[in-house]
N, C-alpha and C positions, 0 to 999 in steps of 0.2 A: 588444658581442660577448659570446655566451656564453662559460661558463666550461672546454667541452670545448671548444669550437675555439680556446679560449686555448693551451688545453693540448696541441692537436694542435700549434700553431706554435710552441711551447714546445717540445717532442719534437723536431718536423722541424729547426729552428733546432740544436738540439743534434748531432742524428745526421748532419748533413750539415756541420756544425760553420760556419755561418753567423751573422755582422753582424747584427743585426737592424737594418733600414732604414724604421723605424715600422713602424705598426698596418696598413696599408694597404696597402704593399710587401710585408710577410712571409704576409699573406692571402694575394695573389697567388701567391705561392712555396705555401703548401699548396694552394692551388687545381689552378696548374699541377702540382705533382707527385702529386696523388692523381690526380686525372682524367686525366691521361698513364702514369701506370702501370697504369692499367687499360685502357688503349689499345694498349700495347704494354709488352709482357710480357720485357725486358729493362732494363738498368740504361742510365741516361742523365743526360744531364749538363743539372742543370736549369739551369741560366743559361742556355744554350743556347737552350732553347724558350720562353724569361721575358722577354717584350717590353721594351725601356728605354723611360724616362721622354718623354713629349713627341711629339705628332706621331707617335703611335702607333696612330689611328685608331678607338681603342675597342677595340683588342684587346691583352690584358695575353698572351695565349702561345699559340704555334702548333707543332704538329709536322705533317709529315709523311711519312707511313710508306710505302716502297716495296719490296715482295716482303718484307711483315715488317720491316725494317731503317729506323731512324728516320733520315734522310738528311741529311748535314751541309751536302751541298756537290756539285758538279753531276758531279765525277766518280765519286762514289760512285754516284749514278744511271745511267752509263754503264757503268758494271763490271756492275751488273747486267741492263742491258739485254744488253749482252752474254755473260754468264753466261745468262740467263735464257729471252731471245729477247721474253720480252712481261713488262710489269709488272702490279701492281695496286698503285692507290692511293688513301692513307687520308688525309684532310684534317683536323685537329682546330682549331677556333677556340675558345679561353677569352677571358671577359670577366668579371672579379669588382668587386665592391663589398661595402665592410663596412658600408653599409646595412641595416638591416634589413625595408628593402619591396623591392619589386621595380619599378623602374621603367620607366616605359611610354619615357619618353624618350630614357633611356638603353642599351636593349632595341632601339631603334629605331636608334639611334647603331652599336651594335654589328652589328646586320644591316646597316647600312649601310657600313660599315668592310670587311665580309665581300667583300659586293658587289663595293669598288672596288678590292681587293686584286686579283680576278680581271680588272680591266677592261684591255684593252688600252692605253688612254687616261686612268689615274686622276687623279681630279680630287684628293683629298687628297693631303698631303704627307706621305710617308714617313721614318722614323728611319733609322738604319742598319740596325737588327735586323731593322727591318720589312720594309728592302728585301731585303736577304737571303733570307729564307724566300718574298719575290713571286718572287726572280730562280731559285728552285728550282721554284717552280709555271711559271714560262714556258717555263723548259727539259723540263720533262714534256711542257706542250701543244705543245711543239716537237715532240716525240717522239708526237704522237699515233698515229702509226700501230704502236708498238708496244704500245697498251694494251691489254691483253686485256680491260677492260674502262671505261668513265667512271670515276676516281675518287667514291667516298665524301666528304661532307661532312659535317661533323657538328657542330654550334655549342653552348656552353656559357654559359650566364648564371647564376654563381654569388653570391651574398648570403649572410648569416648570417641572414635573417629564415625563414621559414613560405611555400611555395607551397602556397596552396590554391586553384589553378586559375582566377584573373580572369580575367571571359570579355574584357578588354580588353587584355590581357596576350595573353591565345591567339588573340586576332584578329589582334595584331602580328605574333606568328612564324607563324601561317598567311599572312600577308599578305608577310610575309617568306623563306618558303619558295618562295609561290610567284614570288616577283622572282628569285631563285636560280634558279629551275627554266627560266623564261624563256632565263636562258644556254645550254642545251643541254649546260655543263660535267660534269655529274655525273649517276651512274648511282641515288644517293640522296641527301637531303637532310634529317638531323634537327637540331631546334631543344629543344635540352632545358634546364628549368630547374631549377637545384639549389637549395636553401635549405640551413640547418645541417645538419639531418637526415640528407638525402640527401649531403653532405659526409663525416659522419662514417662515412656507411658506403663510401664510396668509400677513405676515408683506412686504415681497419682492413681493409677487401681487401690492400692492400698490404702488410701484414706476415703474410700468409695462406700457407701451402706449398701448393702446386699441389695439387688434388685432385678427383677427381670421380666420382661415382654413377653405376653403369650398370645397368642389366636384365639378366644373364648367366645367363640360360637353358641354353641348349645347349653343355653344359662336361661335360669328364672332368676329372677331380682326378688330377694326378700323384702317383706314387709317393711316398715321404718320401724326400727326398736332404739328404745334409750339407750345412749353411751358406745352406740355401733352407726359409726359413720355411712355403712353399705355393707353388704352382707350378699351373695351370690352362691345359689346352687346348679351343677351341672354335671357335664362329662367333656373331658378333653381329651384329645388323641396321644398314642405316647411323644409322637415327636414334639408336641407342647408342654409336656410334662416333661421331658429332659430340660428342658430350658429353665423350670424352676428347681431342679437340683443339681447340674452341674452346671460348669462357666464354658466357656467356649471352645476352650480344651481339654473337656469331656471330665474335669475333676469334679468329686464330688464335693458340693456347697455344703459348709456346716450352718445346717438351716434348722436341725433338732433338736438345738439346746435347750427349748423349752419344754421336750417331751420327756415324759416322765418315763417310758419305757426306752432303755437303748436298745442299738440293734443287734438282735440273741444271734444270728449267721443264720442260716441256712438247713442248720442239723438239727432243727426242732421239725414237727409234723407241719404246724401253722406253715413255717414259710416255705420246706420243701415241696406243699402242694402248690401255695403262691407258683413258684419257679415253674413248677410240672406246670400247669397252667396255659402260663406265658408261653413257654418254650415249646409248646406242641402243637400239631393239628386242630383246629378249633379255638384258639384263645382268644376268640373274639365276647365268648362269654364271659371272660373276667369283668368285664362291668354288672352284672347281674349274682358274681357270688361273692364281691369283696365290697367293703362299705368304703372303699376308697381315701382319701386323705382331707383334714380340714387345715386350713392353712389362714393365721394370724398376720395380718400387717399392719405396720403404723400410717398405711399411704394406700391410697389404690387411683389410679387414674386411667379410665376409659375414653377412649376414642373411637368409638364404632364399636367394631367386636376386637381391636388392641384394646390388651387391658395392661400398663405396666403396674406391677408390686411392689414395694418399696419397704426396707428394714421387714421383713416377714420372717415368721417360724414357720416347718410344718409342727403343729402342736397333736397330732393323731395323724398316724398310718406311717411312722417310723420303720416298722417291719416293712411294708411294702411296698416302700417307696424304696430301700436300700435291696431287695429283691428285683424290684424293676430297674433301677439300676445295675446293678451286678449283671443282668443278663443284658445287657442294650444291645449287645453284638448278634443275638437271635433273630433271624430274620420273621420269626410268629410275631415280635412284638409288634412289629409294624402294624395290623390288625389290633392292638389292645388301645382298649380308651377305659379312661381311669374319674371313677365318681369325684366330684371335686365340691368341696365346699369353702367359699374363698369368703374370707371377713375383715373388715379394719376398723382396727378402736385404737387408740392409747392410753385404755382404762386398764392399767395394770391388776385390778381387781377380776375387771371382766375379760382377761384376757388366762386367770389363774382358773375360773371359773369353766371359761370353756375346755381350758385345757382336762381339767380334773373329771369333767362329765363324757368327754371324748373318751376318753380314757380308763372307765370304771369297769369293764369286761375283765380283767385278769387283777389275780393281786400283784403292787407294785412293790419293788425292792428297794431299798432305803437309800440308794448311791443312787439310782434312777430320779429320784422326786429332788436329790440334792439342786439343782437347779431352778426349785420350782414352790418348796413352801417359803410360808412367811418369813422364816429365820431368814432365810437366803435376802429376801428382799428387806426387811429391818439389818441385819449386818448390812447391807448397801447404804443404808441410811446413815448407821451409826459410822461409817466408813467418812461419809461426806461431812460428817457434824466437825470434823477437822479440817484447820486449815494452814496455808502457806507451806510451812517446811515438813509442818506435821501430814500432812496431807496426803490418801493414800486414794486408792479410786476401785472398788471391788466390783469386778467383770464377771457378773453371773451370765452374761450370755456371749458368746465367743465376739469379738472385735467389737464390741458394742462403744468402744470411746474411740475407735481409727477415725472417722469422719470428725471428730472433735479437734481441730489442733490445738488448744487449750489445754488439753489434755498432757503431763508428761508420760510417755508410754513408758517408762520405767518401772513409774511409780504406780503402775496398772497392776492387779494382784488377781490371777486367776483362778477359778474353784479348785484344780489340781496343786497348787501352788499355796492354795491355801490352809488343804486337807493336810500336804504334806507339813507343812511349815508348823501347825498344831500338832500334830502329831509326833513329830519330833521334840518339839519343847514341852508340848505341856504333858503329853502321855508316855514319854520316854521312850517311844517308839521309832525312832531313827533308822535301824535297822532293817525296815515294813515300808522305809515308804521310795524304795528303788523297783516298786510295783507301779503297775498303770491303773492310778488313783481311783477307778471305780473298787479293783480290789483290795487297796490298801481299806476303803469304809466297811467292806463287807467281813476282812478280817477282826476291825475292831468292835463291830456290832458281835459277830460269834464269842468274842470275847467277853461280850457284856458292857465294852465301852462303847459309850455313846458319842456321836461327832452331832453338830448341828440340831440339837433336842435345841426343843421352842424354849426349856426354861435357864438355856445356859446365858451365864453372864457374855455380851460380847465383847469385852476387853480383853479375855486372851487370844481369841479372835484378833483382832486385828492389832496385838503386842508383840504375839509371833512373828503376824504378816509383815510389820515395821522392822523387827529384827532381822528378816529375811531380807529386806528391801535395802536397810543398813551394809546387813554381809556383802552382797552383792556388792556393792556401792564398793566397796573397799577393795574387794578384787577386781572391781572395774581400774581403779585410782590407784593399784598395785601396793595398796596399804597393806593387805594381809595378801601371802602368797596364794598364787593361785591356785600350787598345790593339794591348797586343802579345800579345793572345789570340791573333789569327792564327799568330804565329807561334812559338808555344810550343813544338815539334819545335826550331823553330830553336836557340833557349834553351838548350836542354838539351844540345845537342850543343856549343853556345858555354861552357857550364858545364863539363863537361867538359875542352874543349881550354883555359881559362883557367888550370884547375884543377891539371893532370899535366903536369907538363914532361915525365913517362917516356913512351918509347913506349909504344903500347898493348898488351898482352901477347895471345899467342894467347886464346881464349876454354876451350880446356879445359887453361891454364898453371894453374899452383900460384901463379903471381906474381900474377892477379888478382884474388885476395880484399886483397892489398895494396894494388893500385894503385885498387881499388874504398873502402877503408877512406879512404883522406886524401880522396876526396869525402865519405865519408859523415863526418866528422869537422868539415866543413862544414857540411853538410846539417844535420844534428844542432844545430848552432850558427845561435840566431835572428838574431843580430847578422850572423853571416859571411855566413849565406844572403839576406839582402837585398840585403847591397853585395857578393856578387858578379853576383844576378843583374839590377841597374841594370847592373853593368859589362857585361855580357850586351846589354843593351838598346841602352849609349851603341856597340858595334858595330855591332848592328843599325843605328843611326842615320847613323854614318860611312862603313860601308863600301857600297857599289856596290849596295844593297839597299833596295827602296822595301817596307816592311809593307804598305802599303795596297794595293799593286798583285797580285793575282790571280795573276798570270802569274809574276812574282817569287819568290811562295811557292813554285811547284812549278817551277821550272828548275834543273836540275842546274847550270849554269853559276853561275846566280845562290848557290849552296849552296857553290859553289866560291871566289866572291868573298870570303865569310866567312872561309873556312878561309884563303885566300889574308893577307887582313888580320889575322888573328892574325897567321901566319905572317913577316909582313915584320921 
């Protein structure tokens, strides 16, 4: 192995603060995580997508991406079918070797492995991991009638050697494509192979800030206003406008974590006429009946009519930017030019502001703004007022610390990651949150619980998120078995009730930075924090509660049995 891909898994091992588990296991961990973060353009938990050992069919990591969102587990796919009304989806197969040829047989192994994953009748034998990620693709083609389109496949054969194109090599995955294609499964099929090279530029993408070149012709230059570096109004053609929402291989960029409305699909009125639109005879009007998109960055730099953008949101015109998206394969788009209004500040004030006024047409839903009021950006704060070991880093906009290497990305805590991790411990809602976290908020506001209100204490805020960051940490380090990954939610809320014989104080009381400190007093403590979360586990083990059972993790009854068994 060279001495840059030494040093990539030297890096990645650090910043995710990972075991190394030899030369061949930690490959795979750079493999998987470069080429998955170029697939999907938010933060994800690489053990997750990292095949285990054995009876794993030739394939070291799989994700699957649905309406954007990398999918855990079968309910997540449900919330958005019903959110959504139709999905699209994205299929990624990695296969690495720290060889440095490329081999014909092993090439062969892995398009085969692909194959039988998809097979209704597979003849190999399955790990846990593996079966897992088959039993989310069954539940899609269950769901076939809501796809808007065949899923994408897409296969990786990575080495540390030299592709230089063996025509014996590319008769495999042509001969392998077309066995794939035989299924009817998919709407494409790529077979691509990486060597070192092609690795290390995958690997340096990811620590890249969003950014992209467009043609911006047809522009008035705003006035000079305080605290807006430049500000520009126009119309751009679509082919300039795909540039600033997806990357070069047509995925879409998570560029609208600042917008307060996410994208409702397709089956509402608003965006089906969008689509009618676009897609028909005449759609050259669309500039004239949509207000098009305004778009935030930290940077702008012009060169003639090049303008590249740099660290940007789109902050307005979510809908319609993920409708012109969706449709790019229509040949009317070509004809569409899209109102553009392009601004750059790093006044995070001025930056909330336009957001909120772009925005003020429709009423917003509570999980929509989560990315966007005050609390969001004070919990940022109160996140950083920690430091060294304590030190946690909260990511209210998707990869906003990759470009930082300073940064440990471990110790990075996402809004989903955060919703859950509360929710589990302090609202005893463990059960709620194997949902795709826009719905787990929207369940507990119907309930009358409140997540993220401006007057909540944020210590249990970021008490959870540390107990999360803890767990993790120990199933990384094989301290607590891995087994009870499933039910980590649970953990935390068992950590918790082990921990406070006080009752639990309201969330915007004075008493809970107290009653939050004697956990974190643990936490903080390597010794404490192991044997209490074994003690954690030997509950799990005794009381009325099977981990491995599916059905188990998500019943409120069963969430009750725990509580009940401290309790006796």
């Amino acid at each position: 192995m060279d001495r840059i891909t030494q040093s990539f898994i030297k890096e990645l091992l650090e910043t995710e603060e990972l075991i190394s588990k030899g030369e061949s296991k930690d490959f795979e961990k750079l493999a998987n995580y470069s080429i998955i973060s170029n697939e999907y353009n938010k933060t994800f938990d690489l053990n997750f997508v990292t095949i285990g050992d054995g009876d794993d069919t030739g394939i070291d990591g799989i994700s699957i991406i649905v309406n954007g969102v990398l999918v855990e587990n079968t309910e997540e796919i449900d919330d958005l079918i019903e959110k959504n009304g139709t999905i699209g989806v994205d299929f990624t197969f990695i296969q690495s070797k720290t060889s440095s040829n490329f081999s014909t047989s092993e090439l062969n192994t892995f398009i085969f492995g692909v194959k039988d994953f998809f097979s209704i009748t597979p003849k190999l034998r399955r790990n846990e991991s593996l079966q897992k990620f088959a039993d989310l693709a069954n539940h899609i083609y269950n769901n076939a009638p809501k796809l808007k389109n065949n899923p994408t496949c897409k296969l990786f054969y990575v080495t540390t050697g030299k592709w230089v194109g063996d025509t014996n090599l590319i008769a495999i995955i042509e001969s392998g494509k077309e066995d794939l294609e035989t299924t009817n499964l998919f709407d494409s099929i790529d077979v691509t192979p990486i060597g070192a090279r092609e690795l290390a530029t995958y690997y340096r993408k990811t620590k890249e800030s969003v950014s992209a070149t467009i043609t911006f012709t047809n522009r008035l230059t705003i006035t000079e206003i305080s605290g807006i570096s430049e500000a520009y109004i126009g119309l751009i053609p679509y082919s300039e406008f795909l540039k600033i929402v997806a990357n070069e291989d047509q995925n879409l960029l998570n560029v609208f974590e600042d917008n307060v409305r996410d994208f409702q699909g397709e089956n509402n009125d608003v965006n089906s006429g969008i689509a009618s639109t676009i897609t028909n005879e005449g759609s050259e009007i669309f500039s004239v009946l949509n207000n098009g998109i305004t778009i935030v960055a930290s940077k702008i730099s012009p060169t003639g009519n090049q303008f590249t953008i740099t660290d940007y949101q789109i902050v307005n015109g979510c809908q319609t930017s993920n409708v012109l998206y969706n449709n790019r394969n229509s040949t009317n788009t070509a004809n569409v030019v899209i109102p553009i209004k392009l601004i750059a500040t790093e006044d995070d004030e001025i930056k909330t502001r336009i957001t909120l006024a772009t925005n003020n047409q429709t009423p917003i839903k509570k999980e929509q703004l989560a990315s966007l009021t005050q609390f969001q950006r004070s919990l940022e704060q109160f996140y950083n007022s920690y430091e060294n070991d304590n030190k946690l880093y909260y990511e209210r906009r998707s990869k906003q610390y990759n470009s930082d290497t300073s940064v440990i990305k471990s110790r990075v805590i996402t809004v989903p990651y955060q919703i859950k991790s509360f929710a589990g411990m302090f609202l005893n809602e463990p059960h709620n949150v194997t949902s795709y976290f826009g719905s787990i908020v929207r369940k507990l506001n119907d309930g009358k619980i409140q997540i993220f209100d401006n007057d909540h204490s944020y210590f249990p805020y970021y008490t959870s998120a540390y107990a999360y960051y803890k767990l993790e940490t120990l199933f990384k380090r094989g301290l607590v078995d891995s087994s009870y990954r499933k039910v980590k939610f649970h953990l935390l809320m068992l950590f918790r009730m082990l921990n406070e014989k006080e009752e639990l104080p309201r969330f915007n009381s004075k008493k809970m930075e107290q009653y939050c400190k004697v956990l974190l007093d643990i936490l903080y403590d390597d010794d404490k924090v192991i044997k209490t979360f074994k003690k954690c586990c030997k509950v799990i083990d005794e009381a009325d509660f099977d981990k491995a059972d599916k059905q188990d993790v998500k019943l409120v009854s069963k969430t009750k049995n725990l509580i009940d068994y401290i309790e006796k």
